[in-house]
KOLSEPA-496794 format. One record per residue: residue in one letter; x, y, z of N, C-alpha, C, O in turn; residue number from 1; chain. Coordinates in nm, 2 decimals, decimal comma. Layout:
(filum A (X Y Z) (X Y Z) (X Y Z) (X Y Z) NUM A) ...
//
This chain:
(filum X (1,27 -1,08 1,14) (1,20 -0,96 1,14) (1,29 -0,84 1,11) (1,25 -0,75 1,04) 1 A) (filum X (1,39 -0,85 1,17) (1,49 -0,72 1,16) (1,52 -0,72 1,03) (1,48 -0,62 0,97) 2 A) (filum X (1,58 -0,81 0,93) (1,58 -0,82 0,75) (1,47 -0,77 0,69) (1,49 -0,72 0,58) 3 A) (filum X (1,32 -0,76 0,75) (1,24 -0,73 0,67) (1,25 -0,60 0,73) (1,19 -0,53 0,65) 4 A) (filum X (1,28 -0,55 0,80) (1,28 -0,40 0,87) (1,37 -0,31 0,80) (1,35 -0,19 0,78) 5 A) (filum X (1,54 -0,41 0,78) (1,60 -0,33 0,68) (1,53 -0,32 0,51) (1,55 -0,23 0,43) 6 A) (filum X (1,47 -0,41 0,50) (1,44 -0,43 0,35) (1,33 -0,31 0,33) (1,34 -0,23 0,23) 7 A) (filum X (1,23 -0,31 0,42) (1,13 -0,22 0,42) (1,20 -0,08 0,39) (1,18 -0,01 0,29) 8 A) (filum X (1,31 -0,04 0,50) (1,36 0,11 0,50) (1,44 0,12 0,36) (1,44 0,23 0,30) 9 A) (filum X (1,51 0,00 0,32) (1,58 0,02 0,18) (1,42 0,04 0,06) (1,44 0,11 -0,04) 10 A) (filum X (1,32 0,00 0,08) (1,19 0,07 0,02) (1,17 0,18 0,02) (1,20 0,24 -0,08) 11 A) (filum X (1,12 0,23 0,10) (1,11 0,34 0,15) (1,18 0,44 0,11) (1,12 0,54 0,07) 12 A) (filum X (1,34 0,42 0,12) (1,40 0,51 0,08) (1,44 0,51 -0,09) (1,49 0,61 -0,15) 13 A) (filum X (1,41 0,43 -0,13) (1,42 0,41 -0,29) (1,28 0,51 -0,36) (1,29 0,56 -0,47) 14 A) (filum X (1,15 0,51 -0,27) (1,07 0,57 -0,36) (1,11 0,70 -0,36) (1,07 0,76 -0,46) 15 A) (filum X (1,19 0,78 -0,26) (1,19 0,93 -0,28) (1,10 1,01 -0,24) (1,12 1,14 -0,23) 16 A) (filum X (0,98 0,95 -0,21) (0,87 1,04 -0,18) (0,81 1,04 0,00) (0,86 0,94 0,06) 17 A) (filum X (0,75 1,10 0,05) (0,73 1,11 0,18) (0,63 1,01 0,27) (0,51 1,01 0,25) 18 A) (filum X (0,69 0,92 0,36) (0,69 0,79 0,41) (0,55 0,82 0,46) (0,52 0,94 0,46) 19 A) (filum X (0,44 0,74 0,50) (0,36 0,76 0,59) (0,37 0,75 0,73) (0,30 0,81 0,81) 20 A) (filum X (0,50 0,63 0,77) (0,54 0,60 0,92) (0,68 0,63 0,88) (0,70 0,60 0,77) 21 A) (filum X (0,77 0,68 0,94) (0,89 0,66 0,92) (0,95 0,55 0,96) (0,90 0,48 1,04) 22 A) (filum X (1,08 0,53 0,89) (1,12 0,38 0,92) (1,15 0,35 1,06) (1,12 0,24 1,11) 23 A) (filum X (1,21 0,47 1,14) (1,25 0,43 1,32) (1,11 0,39 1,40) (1,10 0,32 1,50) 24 A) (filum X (1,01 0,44 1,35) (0,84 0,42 1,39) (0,80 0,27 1,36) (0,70 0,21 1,41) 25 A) (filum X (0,89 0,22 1,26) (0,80 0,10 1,20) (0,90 -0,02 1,28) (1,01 -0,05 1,24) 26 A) (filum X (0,82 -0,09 1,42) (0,95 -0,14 1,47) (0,82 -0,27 1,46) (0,72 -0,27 1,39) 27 A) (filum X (0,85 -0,41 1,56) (0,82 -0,50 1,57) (0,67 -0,54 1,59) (0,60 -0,63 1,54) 28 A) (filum X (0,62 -0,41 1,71) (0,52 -0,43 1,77) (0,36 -0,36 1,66) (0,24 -0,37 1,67) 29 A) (filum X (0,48 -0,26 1,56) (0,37 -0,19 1,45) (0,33 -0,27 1,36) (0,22 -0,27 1,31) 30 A) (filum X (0,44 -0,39 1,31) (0,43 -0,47 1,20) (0,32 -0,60 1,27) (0,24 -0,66 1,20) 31 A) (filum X (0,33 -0,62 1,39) (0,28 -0,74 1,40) (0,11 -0,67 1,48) (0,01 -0,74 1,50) 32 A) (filum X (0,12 -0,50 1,51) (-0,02 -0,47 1,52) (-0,12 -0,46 1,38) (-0,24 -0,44 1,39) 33 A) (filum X (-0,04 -0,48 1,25) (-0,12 -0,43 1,13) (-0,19 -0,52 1,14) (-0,17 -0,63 1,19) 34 A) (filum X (-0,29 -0,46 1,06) (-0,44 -0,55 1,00) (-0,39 -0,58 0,84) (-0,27 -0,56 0,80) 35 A) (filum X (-0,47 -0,63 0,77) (-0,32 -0,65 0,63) (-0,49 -0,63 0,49) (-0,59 -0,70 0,48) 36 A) (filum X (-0,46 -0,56 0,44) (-0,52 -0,53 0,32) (-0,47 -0,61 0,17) (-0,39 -0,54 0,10) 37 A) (filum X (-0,49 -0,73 0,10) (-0,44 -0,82 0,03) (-0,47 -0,74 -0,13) (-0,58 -0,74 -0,17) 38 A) (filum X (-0,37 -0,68 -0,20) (-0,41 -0,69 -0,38) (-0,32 -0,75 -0,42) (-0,21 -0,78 -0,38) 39 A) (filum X (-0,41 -0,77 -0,55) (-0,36 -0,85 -0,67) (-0,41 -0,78 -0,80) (-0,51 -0,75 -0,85) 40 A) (filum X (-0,28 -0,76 -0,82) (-0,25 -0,65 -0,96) (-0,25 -0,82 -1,07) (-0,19 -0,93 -1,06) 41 A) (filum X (-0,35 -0,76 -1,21) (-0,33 -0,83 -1,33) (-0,33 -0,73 -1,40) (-0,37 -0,62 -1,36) 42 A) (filum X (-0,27 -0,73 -1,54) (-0,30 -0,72 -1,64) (-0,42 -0,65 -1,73) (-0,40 -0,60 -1,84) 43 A) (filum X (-0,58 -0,67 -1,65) (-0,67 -0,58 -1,67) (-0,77 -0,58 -1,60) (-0,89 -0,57 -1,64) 44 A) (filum X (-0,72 -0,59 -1,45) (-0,82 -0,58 -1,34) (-0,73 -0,59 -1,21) (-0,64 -0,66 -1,21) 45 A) (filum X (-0,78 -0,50 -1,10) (-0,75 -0,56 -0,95) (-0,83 -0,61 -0,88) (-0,95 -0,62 -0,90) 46 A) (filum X (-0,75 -0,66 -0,76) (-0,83 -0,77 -0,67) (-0,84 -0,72 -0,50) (-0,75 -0,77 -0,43) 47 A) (filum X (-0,92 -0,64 -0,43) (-0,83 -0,51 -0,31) (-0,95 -0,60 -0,21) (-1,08 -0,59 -0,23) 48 A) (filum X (-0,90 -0,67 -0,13) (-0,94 -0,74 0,01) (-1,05 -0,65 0,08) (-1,15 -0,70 0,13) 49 A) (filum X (-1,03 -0,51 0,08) (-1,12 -0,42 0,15) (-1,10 -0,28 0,11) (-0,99 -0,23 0,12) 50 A) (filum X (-1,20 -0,21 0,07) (-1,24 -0,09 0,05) (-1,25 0,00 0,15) (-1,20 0,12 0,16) 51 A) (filum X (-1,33 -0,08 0,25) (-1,35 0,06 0,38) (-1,31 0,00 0,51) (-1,39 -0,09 0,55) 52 A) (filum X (-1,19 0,03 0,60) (-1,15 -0,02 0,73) (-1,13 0,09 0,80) (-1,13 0,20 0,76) 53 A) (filum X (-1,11 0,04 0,94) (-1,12 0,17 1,06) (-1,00 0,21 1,08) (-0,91 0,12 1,11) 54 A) (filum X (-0,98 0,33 1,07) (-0,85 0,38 1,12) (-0,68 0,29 1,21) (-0,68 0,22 1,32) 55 A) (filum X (-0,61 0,32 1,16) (-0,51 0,24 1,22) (-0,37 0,20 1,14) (-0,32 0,26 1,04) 56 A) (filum X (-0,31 0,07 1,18) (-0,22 0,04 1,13) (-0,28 -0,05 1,03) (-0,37 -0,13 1,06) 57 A) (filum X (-0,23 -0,05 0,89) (-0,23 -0,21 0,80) (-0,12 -0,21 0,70) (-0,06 -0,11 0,66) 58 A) (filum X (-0,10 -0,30 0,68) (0,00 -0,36 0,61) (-0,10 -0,39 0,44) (-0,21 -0,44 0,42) 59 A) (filum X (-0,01 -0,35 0,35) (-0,06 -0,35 0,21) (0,08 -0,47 0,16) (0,20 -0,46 0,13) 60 A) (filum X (-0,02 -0,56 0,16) (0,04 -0,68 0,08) (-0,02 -0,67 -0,09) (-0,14 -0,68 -0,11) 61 A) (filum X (0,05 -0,66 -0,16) (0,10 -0,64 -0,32) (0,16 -0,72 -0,39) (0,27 -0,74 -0,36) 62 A) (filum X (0,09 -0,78 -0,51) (0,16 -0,87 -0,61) (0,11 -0,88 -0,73) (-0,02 -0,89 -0,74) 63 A) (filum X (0,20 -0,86 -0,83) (0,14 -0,88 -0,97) (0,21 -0,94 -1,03) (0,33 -0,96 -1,05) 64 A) (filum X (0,02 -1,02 -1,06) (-0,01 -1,15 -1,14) (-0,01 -1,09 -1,29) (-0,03 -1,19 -1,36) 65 A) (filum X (-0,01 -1,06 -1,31) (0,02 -0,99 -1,44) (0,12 -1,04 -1,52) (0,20 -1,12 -1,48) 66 A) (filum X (0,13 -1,00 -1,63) (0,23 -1,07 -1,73) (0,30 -0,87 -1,80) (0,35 -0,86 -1,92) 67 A) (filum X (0,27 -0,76 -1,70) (0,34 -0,65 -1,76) (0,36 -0,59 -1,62) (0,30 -0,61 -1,52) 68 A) (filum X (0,49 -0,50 -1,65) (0,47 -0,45 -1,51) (0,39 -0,37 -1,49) (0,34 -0,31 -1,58) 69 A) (filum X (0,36 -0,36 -1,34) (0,23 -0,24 -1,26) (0,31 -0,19 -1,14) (0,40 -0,23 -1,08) 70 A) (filum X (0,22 -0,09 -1,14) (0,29 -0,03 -0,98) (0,16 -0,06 -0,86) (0,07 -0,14 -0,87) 71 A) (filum X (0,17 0,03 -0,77) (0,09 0,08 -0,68) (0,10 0,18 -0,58) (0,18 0,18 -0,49) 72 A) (filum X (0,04 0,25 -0,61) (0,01 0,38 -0,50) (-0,08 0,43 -0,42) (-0,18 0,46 -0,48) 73 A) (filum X (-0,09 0,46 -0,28) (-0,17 0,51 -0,22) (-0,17 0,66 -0,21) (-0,05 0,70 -0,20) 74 A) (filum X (-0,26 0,74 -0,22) (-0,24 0,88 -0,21) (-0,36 0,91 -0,11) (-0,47 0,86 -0,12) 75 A) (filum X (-0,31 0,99 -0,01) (-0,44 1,07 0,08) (-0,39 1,13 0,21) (-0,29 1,09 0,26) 76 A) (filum X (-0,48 1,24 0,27) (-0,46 1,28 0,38) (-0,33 1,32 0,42) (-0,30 1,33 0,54) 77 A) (filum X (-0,20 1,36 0,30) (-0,08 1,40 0,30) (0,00 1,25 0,31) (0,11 1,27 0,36) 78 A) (filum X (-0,02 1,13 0,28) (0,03 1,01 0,24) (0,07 1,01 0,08) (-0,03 1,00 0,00) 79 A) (filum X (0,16 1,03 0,04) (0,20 0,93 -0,13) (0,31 0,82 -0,09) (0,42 0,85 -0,04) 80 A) (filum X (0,27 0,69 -0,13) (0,31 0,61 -0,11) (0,32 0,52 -0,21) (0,22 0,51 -0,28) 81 A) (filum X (0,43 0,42 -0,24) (0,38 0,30 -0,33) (0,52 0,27 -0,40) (0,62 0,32 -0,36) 82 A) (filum X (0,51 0,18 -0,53) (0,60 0,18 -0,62) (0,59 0,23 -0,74) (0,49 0,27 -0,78) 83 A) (filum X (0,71 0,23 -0,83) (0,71 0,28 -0,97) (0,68 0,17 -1,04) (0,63 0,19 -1,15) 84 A) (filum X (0,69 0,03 -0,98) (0,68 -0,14 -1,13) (0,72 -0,21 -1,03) (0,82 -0,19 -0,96) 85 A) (filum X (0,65 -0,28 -1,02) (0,63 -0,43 -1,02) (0,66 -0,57 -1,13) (0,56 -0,61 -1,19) 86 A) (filum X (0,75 -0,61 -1,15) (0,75 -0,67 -1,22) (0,66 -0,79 -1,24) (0,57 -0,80 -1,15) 87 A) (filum X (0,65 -0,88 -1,32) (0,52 -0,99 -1,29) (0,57 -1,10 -1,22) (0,68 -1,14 -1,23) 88 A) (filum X (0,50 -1,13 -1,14) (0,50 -1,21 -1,00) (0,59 -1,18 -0,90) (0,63 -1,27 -0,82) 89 A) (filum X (0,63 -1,05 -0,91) (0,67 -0,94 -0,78) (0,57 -0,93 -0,66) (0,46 -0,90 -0,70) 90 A) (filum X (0,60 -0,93 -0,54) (0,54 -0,88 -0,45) (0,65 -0,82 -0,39) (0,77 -0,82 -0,39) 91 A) (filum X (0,51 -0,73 -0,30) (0,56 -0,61 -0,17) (0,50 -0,59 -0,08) (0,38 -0,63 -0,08) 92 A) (filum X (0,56 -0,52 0,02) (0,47 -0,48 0,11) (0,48 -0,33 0,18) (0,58 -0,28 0,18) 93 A) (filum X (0,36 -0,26 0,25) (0,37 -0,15 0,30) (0,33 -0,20 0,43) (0,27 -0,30 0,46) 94 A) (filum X (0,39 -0,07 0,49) (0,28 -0,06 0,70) (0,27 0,08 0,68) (0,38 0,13 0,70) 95 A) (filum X (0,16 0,17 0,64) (0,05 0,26 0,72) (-0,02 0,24 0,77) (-0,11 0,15 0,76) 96 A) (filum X (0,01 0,37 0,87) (-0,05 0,38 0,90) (-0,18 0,51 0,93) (-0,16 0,61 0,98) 97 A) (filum X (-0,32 0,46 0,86) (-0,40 0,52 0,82) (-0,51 0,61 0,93) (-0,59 0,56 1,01) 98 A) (filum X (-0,50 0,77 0,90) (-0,59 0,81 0,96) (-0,74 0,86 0,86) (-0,75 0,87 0,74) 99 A) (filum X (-0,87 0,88 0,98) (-1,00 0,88 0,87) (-0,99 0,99 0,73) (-0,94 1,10 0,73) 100 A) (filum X (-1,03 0,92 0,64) (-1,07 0,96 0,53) (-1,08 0,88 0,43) (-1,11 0,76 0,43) 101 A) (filum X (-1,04 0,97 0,28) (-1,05 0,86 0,14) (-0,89 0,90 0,10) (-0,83 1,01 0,11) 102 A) (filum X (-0,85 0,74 0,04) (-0,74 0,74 0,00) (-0,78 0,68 -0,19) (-0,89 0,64 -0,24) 103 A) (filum X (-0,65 0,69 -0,23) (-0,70 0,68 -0,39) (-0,56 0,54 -0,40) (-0,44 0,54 -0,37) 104 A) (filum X (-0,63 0,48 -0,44) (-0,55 0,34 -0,49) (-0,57 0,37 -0,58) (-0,67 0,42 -0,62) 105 A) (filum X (-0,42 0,34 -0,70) (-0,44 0,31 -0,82) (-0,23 0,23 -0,88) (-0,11 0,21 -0,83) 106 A) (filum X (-0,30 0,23 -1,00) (-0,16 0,17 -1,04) (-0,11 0,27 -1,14) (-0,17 0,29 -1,24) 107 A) (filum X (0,03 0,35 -1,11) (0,08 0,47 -1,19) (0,17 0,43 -1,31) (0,23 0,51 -1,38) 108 A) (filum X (0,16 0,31 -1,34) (0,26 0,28 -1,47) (0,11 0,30 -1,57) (0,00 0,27 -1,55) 109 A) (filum X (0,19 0,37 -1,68) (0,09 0,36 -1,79) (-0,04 0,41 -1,80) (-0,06 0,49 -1,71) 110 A) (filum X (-0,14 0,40 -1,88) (-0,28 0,40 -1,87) (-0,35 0,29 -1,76) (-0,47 0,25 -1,79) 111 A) (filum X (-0,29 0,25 -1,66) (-0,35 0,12 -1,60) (-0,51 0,25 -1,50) (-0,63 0,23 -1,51) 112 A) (filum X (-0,47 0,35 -1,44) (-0,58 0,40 -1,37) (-0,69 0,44 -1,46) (-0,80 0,45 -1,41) 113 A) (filum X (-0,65 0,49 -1,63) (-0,80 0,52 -1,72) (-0,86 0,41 -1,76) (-0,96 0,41 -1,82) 114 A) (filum X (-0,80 0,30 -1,72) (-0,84 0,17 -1,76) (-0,94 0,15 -1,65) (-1,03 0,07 -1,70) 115 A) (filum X (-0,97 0,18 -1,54) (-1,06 0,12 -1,41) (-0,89 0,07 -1,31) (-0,91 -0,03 -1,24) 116 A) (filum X (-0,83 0,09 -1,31) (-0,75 0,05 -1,20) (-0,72 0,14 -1,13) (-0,60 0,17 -1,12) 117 A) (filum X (-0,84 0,20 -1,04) (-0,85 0,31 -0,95) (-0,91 0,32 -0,84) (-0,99 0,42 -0,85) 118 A) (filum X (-0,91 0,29 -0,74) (-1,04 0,30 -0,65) (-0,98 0,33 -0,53) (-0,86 0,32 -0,50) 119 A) (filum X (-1,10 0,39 -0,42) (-1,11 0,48 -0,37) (-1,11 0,38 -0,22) (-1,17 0,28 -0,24) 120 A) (filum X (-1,05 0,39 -0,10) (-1,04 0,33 0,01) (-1,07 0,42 0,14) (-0,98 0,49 0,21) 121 A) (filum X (-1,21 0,41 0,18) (-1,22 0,47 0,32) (-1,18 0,41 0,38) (-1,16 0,29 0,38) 122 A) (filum X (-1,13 0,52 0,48) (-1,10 0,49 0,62) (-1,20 0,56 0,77) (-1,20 0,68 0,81) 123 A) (filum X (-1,26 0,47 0,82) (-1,36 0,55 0,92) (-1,23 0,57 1,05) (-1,11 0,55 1,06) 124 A) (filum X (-1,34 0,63 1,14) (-1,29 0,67 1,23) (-1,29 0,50 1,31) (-1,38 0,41 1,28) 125 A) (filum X (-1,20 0,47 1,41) (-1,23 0,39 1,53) (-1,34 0,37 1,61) (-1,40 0,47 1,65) 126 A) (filum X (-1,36 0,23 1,63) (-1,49 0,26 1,74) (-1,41 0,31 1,88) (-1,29 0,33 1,89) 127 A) (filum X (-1,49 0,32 1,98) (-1,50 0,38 2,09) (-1,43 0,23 2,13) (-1,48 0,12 2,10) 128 A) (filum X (-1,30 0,23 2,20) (-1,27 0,13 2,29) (-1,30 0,14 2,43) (-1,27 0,05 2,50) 129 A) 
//
């Protein structure tokens, strides 16, 4: 767990852009509270596990099946998040953690978002525990 903890923060800090959890926040008990949102990046379509979930932690498991590279990005609520390329049969992973609203999935290499590789991810509020 601690390897994937360094590997995450060497992510993190490779994209340059502003973390959603910071790395000292993302410790054992956040990675194993995520809920996990599954895509699959091709070539001329995605595959996104869930559209609309409730507020919290999840984990964005990422891989492209594809035969070009793609990225992925989350944008919302003061989140930019993601990669520049994925190579084909690369995977990755994120831990946000997401508060209510709409976030914009899409893939930033290329024309892949005028293509339909775009879509939009609510997040509600929590129920009442």
């Amino acid at each position: 767990m601690i390897v994937m903890l360094f590997a995450l923060a060497a992510l993190l800090g490779a994209c340059g852009e502003e973390s959603a959890a910071p790395v000292e926040e993302i410790d054992d008990r956040y990675v194993e509270a995520a809920q996990q949102i599954d895509i699959v990046i091709a070539d001329d379509q995605w595959e996104v596990s869930k559209l609309e979930v409730p507020a919290g932690d999840w984990a964005f498991s990422v891989v492209n099946t594809g035969l070009a590279a793609h990225g992925f990005r989350i944008e919302g609520n003061g989140i930019i998040e993601g990669s520049t390329a994925l190579g084909s049969g690369e995977t990755t992973s994120y831990f946000i953690r997401l508060t209510p609203g709409r976030y914009r999935l899409y893939d930033p290499v290329g024309q892949a978002a005028a293509e339909g590789q775009d879509f939009t991810l609510i997040v509600l509020k929590k129920a009442a525990e």
